[in-house]
Structures are given as C-alpha cells and as structure tokens.
C-alpha positions in Angstrom: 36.8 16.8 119.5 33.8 18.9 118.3 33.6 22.7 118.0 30.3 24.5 117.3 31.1 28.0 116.6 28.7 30.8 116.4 25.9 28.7 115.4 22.8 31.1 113.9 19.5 29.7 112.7 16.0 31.3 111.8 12.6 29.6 111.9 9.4 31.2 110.4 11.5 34.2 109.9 12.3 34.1 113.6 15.6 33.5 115.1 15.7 30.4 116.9 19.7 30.2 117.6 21.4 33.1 118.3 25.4 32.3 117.9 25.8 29.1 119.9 29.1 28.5 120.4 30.8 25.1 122.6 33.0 22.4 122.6 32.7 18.8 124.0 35.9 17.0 124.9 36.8 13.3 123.9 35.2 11.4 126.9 32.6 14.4 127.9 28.9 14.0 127.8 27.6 17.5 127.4 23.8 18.4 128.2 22.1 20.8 126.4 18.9 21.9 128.6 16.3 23.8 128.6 12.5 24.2 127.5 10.7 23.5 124.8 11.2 25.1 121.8 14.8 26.5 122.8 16.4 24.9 120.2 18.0 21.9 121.7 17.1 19.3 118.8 17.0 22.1 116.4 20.9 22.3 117.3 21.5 18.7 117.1 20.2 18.3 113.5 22.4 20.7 112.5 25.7 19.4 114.0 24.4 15.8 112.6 24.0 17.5 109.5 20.2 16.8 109.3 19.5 20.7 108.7 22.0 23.6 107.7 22.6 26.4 109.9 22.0 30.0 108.6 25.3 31.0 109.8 28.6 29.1 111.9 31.0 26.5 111.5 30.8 22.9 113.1 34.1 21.3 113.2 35.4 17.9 114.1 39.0 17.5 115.6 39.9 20.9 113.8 38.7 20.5 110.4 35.1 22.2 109.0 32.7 19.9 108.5 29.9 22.0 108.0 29.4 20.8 104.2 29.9 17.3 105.0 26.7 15.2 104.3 25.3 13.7 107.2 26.4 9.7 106.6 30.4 10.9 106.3 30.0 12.5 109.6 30.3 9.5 111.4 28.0 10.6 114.2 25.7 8.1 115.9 22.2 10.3 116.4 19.2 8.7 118.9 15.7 9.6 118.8 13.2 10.1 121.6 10.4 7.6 119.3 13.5 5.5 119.1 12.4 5.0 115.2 12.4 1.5 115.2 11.5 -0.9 112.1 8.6 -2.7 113.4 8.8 -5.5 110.7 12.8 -6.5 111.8 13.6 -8.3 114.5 16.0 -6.9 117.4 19.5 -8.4 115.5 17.9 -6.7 112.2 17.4 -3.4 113.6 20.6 -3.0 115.2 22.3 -4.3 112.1 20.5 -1.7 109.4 23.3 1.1 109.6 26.0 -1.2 109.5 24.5 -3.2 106.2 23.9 0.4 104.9 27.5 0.7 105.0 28.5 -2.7 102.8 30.5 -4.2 105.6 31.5 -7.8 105.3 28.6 -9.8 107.1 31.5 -11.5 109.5 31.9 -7.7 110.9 28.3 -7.1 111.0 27.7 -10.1 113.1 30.4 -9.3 115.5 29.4 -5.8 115.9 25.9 -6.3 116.4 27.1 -9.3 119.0 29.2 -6.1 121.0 26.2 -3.4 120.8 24.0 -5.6 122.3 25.7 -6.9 124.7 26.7 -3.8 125.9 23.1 -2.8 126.4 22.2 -6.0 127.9 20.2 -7.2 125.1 22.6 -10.2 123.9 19.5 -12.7 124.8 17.0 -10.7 122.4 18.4 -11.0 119.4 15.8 -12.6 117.7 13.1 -11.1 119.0 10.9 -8.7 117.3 10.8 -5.3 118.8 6.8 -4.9 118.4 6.7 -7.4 121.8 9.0 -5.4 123.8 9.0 -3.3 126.6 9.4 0.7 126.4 12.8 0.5 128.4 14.3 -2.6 126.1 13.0 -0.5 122.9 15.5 1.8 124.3 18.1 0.0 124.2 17.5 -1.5 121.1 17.9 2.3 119.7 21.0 2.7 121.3 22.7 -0.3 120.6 22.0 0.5 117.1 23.5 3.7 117.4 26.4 2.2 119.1 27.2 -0.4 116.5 28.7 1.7 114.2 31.0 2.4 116.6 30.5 6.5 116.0 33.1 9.5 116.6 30.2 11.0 118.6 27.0 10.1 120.1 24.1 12.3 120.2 20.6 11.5 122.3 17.1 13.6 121.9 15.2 13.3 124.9 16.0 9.4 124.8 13.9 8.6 128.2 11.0 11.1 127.6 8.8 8.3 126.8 9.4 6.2 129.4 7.8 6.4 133.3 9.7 7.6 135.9 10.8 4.8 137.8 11.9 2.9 134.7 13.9 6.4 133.3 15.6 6.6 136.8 17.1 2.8 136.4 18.0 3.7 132.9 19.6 7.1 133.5 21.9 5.1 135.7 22.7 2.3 133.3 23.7 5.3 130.2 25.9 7.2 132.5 27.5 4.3 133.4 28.1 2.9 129.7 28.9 6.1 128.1 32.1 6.3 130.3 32.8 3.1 129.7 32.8 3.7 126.0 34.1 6.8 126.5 33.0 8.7 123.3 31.9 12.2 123.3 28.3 12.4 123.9 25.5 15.3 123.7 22.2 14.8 125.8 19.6 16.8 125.0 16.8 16.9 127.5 14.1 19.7 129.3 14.3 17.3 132.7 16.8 18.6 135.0 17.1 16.1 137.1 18.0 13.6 134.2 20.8 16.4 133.2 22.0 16.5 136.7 22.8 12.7 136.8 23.7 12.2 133.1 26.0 15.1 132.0 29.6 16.3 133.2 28.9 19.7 131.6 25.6 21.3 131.1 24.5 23.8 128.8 20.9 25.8 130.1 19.8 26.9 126.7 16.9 29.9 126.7 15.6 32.4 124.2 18.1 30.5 121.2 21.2 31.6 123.7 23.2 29.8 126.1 22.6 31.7 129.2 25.0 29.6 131.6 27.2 26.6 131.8 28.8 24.9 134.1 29.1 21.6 135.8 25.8 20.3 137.2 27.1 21.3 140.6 27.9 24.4 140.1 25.0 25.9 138.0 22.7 24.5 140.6 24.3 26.3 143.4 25.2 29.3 141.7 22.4 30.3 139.2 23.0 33.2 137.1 19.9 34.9 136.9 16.7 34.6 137.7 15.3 32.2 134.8 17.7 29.9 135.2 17.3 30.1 139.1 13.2 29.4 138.1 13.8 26.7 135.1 15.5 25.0 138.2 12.5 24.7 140.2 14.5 27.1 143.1 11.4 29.9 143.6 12.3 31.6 146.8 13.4 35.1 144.7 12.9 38.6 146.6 13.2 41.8 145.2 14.8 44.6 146.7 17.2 47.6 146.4 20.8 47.4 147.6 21.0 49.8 150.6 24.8 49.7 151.1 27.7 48.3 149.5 30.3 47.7 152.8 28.5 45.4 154.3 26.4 44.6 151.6 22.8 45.8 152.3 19.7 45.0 150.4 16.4 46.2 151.5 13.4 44.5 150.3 9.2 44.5 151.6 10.3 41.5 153.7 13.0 43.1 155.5 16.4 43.8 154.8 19.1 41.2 154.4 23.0 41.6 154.8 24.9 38.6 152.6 27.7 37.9 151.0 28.3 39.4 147.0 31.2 39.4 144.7 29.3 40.8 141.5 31.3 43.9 140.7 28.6 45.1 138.3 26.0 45.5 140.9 25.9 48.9 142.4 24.4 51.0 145.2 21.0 51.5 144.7 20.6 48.9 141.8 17.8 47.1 141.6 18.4 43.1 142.6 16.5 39.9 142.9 17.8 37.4 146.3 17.4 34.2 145.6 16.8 32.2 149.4 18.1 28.8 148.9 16.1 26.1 150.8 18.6 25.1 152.9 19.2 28.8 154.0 17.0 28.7 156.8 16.7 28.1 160.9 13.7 28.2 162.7 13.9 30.9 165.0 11.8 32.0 168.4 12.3 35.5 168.1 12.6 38.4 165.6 16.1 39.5 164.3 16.1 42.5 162.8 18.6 41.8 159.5 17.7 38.1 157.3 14.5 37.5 158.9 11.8 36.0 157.3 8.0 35.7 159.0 5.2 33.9 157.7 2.3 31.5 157.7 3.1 27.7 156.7 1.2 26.2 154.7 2.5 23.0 153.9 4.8 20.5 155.7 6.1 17.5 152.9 8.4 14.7 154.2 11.5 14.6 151.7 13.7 11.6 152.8 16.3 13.7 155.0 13.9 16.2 156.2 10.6 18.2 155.7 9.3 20.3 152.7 8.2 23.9 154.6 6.2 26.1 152.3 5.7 29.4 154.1 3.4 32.4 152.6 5.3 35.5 153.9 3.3 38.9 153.9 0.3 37.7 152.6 1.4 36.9 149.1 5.5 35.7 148.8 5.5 32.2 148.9 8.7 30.3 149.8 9.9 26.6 150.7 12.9 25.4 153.2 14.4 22.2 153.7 14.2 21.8 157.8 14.5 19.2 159.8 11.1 18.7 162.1 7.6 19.4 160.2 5.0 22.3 161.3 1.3 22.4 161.3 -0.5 24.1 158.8 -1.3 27.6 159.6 1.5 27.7 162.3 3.1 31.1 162.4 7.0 30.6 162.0 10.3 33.0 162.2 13.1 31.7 160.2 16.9 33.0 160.1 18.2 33.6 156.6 22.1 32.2 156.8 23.9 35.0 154.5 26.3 32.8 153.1 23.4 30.5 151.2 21.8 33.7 149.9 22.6 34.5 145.9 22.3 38.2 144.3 21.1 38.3 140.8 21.3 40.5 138.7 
C-alpha cells in the first residue's frame, strides 16, 4: 500500500537520509530500527507529510502523494510524549481529530465508543488523562490515532517512556491489536527487543541508509556486517585472514577456524571478521587444533534455559556463550566452536 522511493534529506547541510527506498504491505507492520539520530522519525515526518524530503517520491496505493498536505493523507501518526490535551478528558482527547474533521456527532460517538474499546479503555471515558497511569496514557494516544480509522498507522518510540515490565505487557497487547485491525503499520524504535516482538519486517537503519532487512528472524541469525551484528548486542567478532577457500580456512590470533561460507565476494587472503554466535560453543577437556577457543571466565549469569559464560580469551578478546552448567570465576575453559553457527562478514 505505501512506497517510499529513494527518499533523500539533508540536516545542517548534512545528509541525514541517503535514498531510502521500501514498501509496507496492507496488513504488515514494518520496524524501522536503529540508533539515535539515524533518521527513523526524521523519515516518518516525511511520509506523514510533517517535513518535505529534499528528493523521492512517497506513494500510496500507486499514486504520488508527496505534495499532499498532511490532513488528506489520511495517516494516523503516534508520538512517544503521547501529546495529550491535559485539560480534556479521555472521550475528549480521543474525539479531537474526528471533531476536526466536521463529522456528525452520532459518528463521533460511535467511533470514539470502537477506539476505546479496542484499547481497553471503554470504562475511562470520562476520566481526565492528568490522573492516569503512563501505560493507560498510551492507550489513550492510540485510540486516538485509531478513531479515524486511518489508511496507515505510524508509532515513534510509543513505549520509550514507559518501564520495562509495563512496555513488555504492552508490546504484547499492540502486536496483538494491530493484526486484528489489520492496517499497515510503521514502528519506529532503537530497542531491539521491542522490534523483534512487534514487527513482521524490520528495517536496521545506520548512517541515513538501510543497511539490512529482513524478517526479525532472519536478520538476527544472519547479520550482514559487523555493525549490525554489534547494534544487536552479538559481540563475539574475530578478525582474521582467510587461509583457504576449499575447505574454507580463516586464520585468526585465536586460532584458525574451518566453517561454512557462501559469500562469493570474499576471497583468498581477504581480510574477514567471524562472528561466534553464543550458542556455538561446547565445553571441551582437551585442545583441538581447528575452532578452538581457550580462555579465562570471568562471569557465569543464569539466563532462564542456561548460563551466561563470559570468557576473556588471550588476555584481551572477550566473548559470551550460552551453556548449560555455570563455571567459577577465573576457571580456565576449552570450548569447541560448531562451524555451522559461525557467520563471515565482510
């Protein structure tokens, strides 16, 4: 349903988006994420017609609507500060875009009734949003974006305000309502763990570029390149040198490790970075002399299914595994690097 093509912005005389081009299919919540200052909400102003690109197209079912002003757009837009009028009560703040739009007070009534029952707020109505909680505040602002029943919904870091036990019950909730709806939907966030449970398709936005997209799944086990292996919080990256191509060898200060690589640009004697993912390891008793990796541990933290191992290899590499018993500080360890949950990046 919407098209952003080639998308090219400047701030301070500084490019901040550098041809962003994407779709989002009728039903699709699409996450745009990344750190601050990438551009996310810089991007979402612009498709909701809040600021005008330097360059690029954003269309809607096929048709340019990159001149259109903001209120013919049709496009629900939710803030992080949830912008609330502190002087109207819950029914009065949901109903404000709908009055804007001169819409007989019979429909107004009945859409307000929908939106907040479909947020859970149909109890509330009368209430004044100064006496409520941070997570019913949010729902307030999202029921009012819902009740002009928009072509396309779009939410700023809509949690980032709220703690993290009360953003984990809400991530839930959304997910679930947005597929009922089943509008389009971007989620802009820099929390990849709200990403991961709120979008089909993600967007991993650096340096005013999309540098990888993909389904949470896959980015997660198959990151590109180094930052986005990094922005994901997976740090176990070696350097090395591949040896040989036939089994593929790389040689690194650690030792050398044989694995598994399909890139076809990567060539003998390129320069590569491994990335170890934490489940790639076994404890081992002794020394192998291919995907071996010795060290000190220097932390063992219980994670539900199994124990947090951080291991300082060669005095200065510092890695963690996922394993399944924990290990005293200090404790030397030999672990066996499975080849098959080793990536290459370029």
């Amino acid at each position: 349903m919407l098209e952003v093509r080639d998308i090219q912005k400047t701030y301070q005389d500084q490019p901040l988006l550098k041809g962003i081009s994407f779709s989002v299919s009728q039903g699709e919540t699409v996450g745009l994420l990344g750190p601050s200052g990438s551009g996310k909400s810089t991007l979402l102003r612009i498709i909701a017609g809040l600021e005008e690109a330097a360059s690029g197209q954003i269309l809607w079912d096929g048709k340019d609507i990159s001149t259109v002003p903001t209120y013919k757009r049709s496009f629900g837009l939710m803030f992080q500060d949830y912008a609330l009028f502190p002087h109207r009560n819950v029914r009065e703040n949901v109903a404000f875009g709908l009055k804007m739009q001169n819409l007989p007070s019979q429909e107004i009534e009945a859409r307000v009734n929908r939106a907040l029952a479909q947020v859970n707020l149909s109890r509330f109505g009368e209430r004044k949003v100064t006496g409520l909680s941070g997570g019913e505040q949010q729902r307030v602002a999202l029921a009012r974006a819902l009740a002009p029943r928009p072509k396309l919904l779009m939410l700023d870091e809509p949690l980032g305000a709220l703690d993290r036990s009360l953003r984990e019950q809400l991530i839930e909730e959304l997910h679930e309502l947005l597929h009922e709806i089943g509008i389009p939907a971007i989620y802009v966030t820099h929390d990849q763990d709200e990403a991961f449970a709120m979008a089909d398709r993600l967007l991993l936005l650096h340096n005013g570029k999309i540098v990888q997209e993909g389904t949470p799944k896959e980015i997660y086990r198959n990151p590109e390149s180094e930052w986005v292996a990094k922005f994901l919080g997976l740090s176990n990256l070696v350097k090395g040198k591949v040896e040989k191509m036939k089994p593929f060898l790389v040689k690194t200060e650690l030792g050398d490790f044989q694995i598994q690589c399909s890139r076809d640009l990567i060539k003998q004697g390129a320069k590569v970075t491994l990335l170890l993912k934490p489940v790639s390891a076994s404890p081992m008793k002794n020394v192998k002399p291919k995907n071996c990796l010795q060290g000190k541990v220097t932390d063992s933290l219980f994670r539900g299914t199994g124990y947090l191992v951080r291991v300082l290899a060669d005095h200065r590499s510092k890695f963690e595994f996922l394993l399944d018993k924990p290990y005293q500080k200090g404790e030397s360890i030999i672990l066996q690097i499975d080849p098959e949950e080793v990536l290459c990046l370029c």
